[in-house]
C-alpha positions as CSV (number, residue, x, y, z in Angstrom):
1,X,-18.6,-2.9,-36.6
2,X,-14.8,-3.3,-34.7
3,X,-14.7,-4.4,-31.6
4,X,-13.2,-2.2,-29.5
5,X,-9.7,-3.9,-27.9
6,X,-9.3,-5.7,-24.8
7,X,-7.6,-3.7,-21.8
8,X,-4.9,-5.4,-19.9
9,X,-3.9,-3.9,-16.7
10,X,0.0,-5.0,-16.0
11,X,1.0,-5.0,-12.6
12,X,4.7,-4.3,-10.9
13,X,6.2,-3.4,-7.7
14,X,8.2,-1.2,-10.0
15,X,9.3,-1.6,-14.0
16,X,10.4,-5.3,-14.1
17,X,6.9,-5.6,-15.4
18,X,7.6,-3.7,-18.8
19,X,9.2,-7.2,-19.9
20,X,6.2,-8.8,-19.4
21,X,3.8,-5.5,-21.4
22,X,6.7,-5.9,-23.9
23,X,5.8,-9.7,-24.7
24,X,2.1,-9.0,-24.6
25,X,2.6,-5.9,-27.3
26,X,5.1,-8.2,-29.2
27,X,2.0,-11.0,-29.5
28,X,0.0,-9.8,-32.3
29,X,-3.1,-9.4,-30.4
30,X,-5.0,-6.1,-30.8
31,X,-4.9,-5.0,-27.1
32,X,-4.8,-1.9,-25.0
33,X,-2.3,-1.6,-22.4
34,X,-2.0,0.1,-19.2
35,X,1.0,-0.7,-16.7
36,X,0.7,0.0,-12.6
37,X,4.0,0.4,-10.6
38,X,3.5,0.5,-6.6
39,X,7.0,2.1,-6.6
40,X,6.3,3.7,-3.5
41,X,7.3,0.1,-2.4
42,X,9.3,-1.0,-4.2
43,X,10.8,-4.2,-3.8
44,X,8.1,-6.1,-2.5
45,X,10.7,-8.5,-1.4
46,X,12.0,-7.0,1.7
47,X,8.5,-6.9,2.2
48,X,6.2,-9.2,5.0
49,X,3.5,-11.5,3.4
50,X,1.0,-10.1,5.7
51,X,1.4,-6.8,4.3
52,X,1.6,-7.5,1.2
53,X,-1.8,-9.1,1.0
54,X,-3.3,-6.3,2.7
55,X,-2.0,-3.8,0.1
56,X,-1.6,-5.7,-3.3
57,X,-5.9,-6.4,-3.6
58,X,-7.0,-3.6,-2.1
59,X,-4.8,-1.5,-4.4
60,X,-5.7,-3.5,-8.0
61,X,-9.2,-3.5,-6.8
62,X,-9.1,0.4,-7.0
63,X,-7.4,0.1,-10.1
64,X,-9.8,-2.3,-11.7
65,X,-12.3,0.5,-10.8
66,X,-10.7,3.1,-11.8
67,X,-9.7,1.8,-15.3
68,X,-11.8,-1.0,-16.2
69,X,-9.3,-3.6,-17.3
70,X,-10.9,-6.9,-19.3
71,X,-7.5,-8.9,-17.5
72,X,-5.0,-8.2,-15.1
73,X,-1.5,-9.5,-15.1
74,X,0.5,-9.6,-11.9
75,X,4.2,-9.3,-13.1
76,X,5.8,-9.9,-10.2
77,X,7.1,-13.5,-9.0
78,X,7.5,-12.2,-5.5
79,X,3.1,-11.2,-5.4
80,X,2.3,-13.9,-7.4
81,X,3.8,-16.4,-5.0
82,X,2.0,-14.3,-2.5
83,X,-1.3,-13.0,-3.2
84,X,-2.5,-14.0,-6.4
85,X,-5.4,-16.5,-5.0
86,X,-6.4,-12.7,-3.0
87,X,-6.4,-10.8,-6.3
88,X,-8.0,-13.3,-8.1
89,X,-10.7,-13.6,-5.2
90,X,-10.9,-9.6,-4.8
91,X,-11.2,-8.7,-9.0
92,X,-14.4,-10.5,-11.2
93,X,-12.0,-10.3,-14.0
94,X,-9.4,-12.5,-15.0
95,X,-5.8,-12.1,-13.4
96,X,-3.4,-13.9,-14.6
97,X,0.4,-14.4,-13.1
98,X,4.0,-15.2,-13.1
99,X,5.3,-18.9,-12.8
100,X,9.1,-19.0,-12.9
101,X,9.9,-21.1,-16.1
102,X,11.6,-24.1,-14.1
103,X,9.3,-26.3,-16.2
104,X,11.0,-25.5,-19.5
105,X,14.4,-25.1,-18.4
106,X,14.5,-28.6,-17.1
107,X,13.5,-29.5,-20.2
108,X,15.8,-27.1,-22.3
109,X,18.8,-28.9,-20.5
110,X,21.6,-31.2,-22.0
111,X,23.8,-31.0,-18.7
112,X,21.3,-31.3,-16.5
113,X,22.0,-28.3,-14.5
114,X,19.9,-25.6,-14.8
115,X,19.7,-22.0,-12.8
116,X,17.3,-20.2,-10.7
117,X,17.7,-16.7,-11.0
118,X,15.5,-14.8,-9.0
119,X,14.6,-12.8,-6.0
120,X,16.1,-13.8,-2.5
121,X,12.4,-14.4,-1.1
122,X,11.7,-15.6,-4.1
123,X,14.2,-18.6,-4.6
124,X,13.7,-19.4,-0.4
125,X,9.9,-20.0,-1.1
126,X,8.2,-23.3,-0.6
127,X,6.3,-22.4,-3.8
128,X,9.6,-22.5,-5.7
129,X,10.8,-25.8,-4.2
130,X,7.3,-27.1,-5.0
131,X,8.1,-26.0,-8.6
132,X,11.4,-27.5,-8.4
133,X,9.8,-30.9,-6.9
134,X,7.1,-30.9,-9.6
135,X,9.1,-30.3,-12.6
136,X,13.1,-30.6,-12.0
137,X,13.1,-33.5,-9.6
138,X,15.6,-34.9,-11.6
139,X,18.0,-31.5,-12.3
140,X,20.3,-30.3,-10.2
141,X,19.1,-26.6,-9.7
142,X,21.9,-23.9,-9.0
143,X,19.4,-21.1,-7.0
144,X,21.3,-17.5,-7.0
145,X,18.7,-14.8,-4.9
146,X,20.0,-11.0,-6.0
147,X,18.1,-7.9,-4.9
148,X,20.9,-6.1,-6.5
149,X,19.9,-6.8,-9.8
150,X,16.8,-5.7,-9.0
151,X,18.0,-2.3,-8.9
152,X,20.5,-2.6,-11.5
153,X,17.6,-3.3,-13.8
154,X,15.4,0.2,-12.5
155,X,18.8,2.2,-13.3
156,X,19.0,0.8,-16.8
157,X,15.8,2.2,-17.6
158,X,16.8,5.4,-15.8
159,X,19.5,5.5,-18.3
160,X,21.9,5.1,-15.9
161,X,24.9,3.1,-15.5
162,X,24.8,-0.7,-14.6
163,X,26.1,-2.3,-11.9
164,X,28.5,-4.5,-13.0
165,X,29.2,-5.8,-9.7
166,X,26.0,-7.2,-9.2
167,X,25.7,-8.9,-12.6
168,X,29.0,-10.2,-12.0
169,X,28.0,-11.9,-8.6
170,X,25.2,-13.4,-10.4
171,X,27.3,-14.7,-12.8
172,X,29.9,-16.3,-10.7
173,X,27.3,-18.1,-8.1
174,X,25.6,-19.5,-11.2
175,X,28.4,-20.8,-13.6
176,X,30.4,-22.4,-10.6
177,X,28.5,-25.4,-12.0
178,X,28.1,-26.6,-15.5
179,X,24.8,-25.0,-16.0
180,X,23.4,-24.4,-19.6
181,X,19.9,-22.7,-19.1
182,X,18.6,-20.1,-16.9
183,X,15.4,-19.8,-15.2
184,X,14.9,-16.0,-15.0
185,X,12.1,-15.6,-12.3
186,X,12.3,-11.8,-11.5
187,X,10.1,-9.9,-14.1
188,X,13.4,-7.7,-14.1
189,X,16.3,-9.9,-14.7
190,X,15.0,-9.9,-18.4
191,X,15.7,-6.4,-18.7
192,X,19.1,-7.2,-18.1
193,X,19.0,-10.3,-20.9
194,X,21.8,-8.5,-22.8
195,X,24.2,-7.7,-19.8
196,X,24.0,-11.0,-18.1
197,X,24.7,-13.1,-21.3
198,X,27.5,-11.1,-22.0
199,X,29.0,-11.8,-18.7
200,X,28.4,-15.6,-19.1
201,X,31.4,-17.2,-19.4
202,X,29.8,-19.7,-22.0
203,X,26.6,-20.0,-24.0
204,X,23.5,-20.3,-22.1
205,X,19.6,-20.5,-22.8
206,X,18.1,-17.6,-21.0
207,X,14.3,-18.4,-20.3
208,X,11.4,-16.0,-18.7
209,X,7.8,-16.0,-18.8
210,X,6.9,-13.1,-20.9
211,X,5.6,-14.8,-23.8
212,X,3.7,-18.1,-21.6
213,X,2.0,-14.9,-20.3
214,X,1.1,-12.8,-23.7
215,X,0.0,-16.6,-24.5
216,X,-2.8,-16.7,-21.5
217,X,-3.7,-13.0,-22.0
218,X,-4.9,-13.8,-25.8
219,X,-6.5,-16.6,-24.3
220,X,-8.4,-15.1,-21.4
221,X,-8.9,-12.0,-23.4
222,X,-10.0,-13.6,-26.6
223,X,-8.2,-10.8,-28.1
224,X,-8.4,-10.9,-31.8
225,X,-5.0,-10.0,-34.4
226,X,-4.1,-6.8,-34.4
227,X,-0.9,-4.6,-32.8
228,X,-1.1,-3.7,-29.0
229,X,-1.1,0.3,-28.2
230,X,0.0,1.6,-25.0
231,X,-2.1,4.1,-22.7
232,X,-1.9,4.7,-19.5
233,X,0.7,4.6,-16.8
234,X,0.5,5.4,-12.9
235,X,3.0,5.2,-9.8
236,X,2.3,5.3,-6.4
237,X,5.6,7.3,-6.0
238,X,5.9,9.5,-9.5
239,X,8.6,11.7,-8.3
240,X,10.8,8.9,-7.6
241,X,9.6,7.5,-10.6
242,X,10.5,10.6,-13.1
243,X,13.8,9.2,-14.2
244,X,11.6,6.2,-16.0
245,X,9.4,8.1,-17.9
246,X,11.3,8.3,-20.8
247,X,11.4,4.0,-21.4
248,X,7.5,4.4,-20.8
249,X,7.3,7.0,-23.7
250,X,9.6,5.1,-26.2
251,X,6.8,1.9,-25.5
252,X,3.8,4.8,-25.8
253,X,2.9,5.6,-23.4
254,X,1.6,9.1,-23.3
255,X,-0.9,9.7,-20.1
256,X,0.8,9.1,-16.6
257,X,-1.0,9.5,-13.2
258,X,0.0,9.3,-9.4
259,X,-2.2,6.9,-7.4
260,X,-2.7,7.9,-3.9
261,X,-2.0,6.5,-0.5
262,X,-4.1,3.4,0.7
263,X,-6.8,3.6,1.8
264,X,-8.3,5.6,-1.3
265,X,-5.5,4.8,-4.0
266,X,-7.1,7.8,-5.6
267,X,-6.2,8.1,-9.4
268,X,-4.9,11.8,-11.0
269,X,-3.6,12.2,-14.1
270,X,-0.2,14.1,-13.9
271,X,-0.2,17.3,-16.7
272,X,3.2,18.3,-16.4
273,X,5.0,14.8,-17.1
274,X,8.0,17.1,-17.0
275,X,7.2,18.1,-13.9
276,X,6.1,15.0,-12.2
């Protein structure tokens, strides 16, 4: 008899998160995927904690329901910073979530310099300097906050145009100083991978957490080998979502839903992806 695969919910404000479901469907592991965008508020950095932890595990607790996950991953520094101890406390399943990869950067580095590339709420955090105290005492750590890059990365998956400015900004704050590896701790700087180390003005290690978190998913999951398919896909805002729809397809996506307003978050398939 096969054991039917393991479902693994991943969790965004918006499509950052599809660097994290593409590390997971890159691991080997036979899994089935579904992805959750709350783009209806997207970022969730301009966003208060208190409302954030009022919305983020009431909404995945509806989702859990609603789709039955084995794991959830929240692919977002900014919640995970936040309200991952109230997921985790809300779901009976395993949720696993995003640690910026200071850790390995400081141990990457020859100059002793590394970058933080991330979120402005995120690199103002005490959890970050926490991170920083923990692991890079010792580093000098260039922090560069950019909600601009945020959106450059949603546009790139629109198929739209980048904004060079913004990647340009980050690049100039970061390489002021002699920095060598990057700590990318926005699930959707890595989407931009390509554009920011073309920009550098020197070679640079470019580090994320997608595959720490594929790592924790086989383990939590005890997913066996096999490849990863992709199912399901829903967006709090699918209208303003429409211009993504075609990156979901090219991962495999093929069934899309709009979940509701709080309080229900109320699940219905969309039939007319065209249309949505």
């Amino acid at each position: 008899m096969v054991n039917a695969a393991k479902r693994v919910l991943v969790f965004d404000s918006g499509v950052g998160g599809l660097s994290v479901l593409d590390a997971i469907a890159a691991s080997g592991r036979g899994l089935s995927l579904d992805y959750v965008a709350d783009n209806a508020w997207l970022p969730y950095g301009l966003k208060s904690d208190a409302e954030l932890r009022a919305r983020v595990p009431a909404l995945l607790a509806h989702m859990a329901e609603a789709w039955a996950p084995d794991a959830v991953v929240l692919a977002c520094n900014t919640a995970s910073t936040i309200v991952l101890p109230d997921v985790r406390a809300a779901l009976s399943i395993p949720v696993v979530g995003v640690v910026p990869p200071i850790k390995p950067a400081a141990a990457l580095t020859k100059t002793g310099v590394i970058g933080l590339l991330a979120t402005p709420a995120t690199v103002q955090r005490a959890y970050t300097d926490d991170l920083i105290a923990q692991f890079a005492a010792d580093k000098r750590v260039v922090r560069f906050g950019s909600a601009a890059l945020v959106e450059a990365a949603e546009r790139k998956l629109r198929g739209e145009a980048v904004d060079v400015s913004a990647i340009a900004e980050a690049i100039g704050a970061l390489f002021a100083e002699d920095v060598d590896v990057v700590a990318l701790a926005c699930t959707h700087f890595p989407l931009l991978a390509q554009e920011l180390a073309a920009a550098a003005p020197r070679p640079c290690a470019w580090l994320d957490s997608g595959e720490a978190i594929a790592r924790r998913i086989a383990d939590v999951t005890g997913a066996g080998e096999g490849q990863a398919r992709a199912r399901r896909a829903g967006f709090t805002d699918p209208d303003a979502a429409h211009g993504v729809f075609p990156a979901f397809r090219a991962r495999g996506f093929s069934t899309f839903a709009r979940i509701g307003a709080a309080p229900g978050y109320d699940v219905t398939p969309i039939v007319d992806v065209a249309s949505a």
